[in-house]
N, C-alpha and C positions, 0 to 999 in steps of 0.2 A: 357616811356623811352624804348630806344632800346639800344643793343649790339650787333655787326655784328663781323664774324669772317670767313676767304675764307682761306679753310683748303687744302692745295696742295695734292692731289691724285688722282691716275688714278682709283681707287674704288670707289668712290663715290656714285656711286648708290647702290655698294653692300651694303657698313655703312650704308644711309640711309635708307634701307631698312633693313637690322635687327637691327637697334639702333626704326624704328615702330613697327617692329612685336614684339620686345621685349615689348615695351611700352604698346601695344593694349593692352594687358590683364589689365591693371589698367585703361588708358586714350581712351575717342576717338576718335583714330589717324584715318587720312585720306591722303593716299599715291599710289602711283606710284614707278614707276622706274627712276624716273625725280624728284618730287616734294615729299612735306611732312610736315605736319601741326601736331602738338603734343600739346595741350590744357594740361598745367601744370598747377599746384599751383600757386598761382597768375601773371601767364601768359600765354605766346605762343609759341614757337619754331617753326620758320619754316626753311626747309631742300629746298636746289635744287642742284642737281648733274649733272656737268659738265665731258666730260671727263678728265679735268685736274684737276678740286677741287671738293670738297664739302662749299657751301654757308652755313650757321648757321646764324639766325637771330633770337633771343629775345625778344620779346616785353614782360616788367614787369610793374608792378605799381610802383616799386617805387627800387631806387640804391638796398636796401638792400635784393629782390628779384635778383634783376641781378646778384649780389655778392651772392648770395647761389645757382643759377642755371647754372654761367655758369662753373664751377667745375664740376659737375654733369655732365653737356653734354657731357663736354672733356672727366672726365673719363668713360663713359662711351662710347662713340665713339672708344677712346683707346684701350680698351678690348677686340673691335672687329677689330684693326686693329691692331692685337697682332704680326703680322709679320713685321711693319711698322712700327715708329716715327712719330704719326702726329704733325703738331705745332698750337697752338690755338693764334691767337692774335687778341683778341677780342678788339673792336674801339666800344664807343659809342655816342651815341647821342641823 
């Protein structure tokens, strides 16, 4: 199962990169300034920043994985985009 969510901002690279280096110390994330893959609890998160959004993709085993991680990402992303409002609308498939 996936959840996709194209988060509108001109930071996108910034979030994605400290929403991995945050993460490295526990998972092993592998990133750029463009791209980003983050190996969670039964799934994947992958990141790419444009300079208008940030992309968010999910892949989980199963709905009730995607409902406890994509909370998580938002607030998390949020944190660091403590100057900003981002909006999450996450579509799956």
């Amino acid at each position: 199962m996936h959840s996709h969510a194209t988060v509108p901002t001109a930071s996108g690279s910034k979030y994605l990169q400290q929403l991995c280096k945050h993460w490295s110390h526990r998972f092993a994330v592998d990133f750029d300034a463009d791209r980003g893959t983050v190996p969670l609890p039964g799934g994947v998160l992958t990141l790419a920043a444009t300079p208008e959004a940030l992309s968010l993709d999910l892949a989980g085993n199963d709905p009730a994985t995607l409902d406890r991680m994509e909370p998580v990402v938002a607030e998390h992303l949020q944190r660091f985009a403590f100057r900003e409002t981002l909006s999450f609308d996450w579509v799956r498939s």
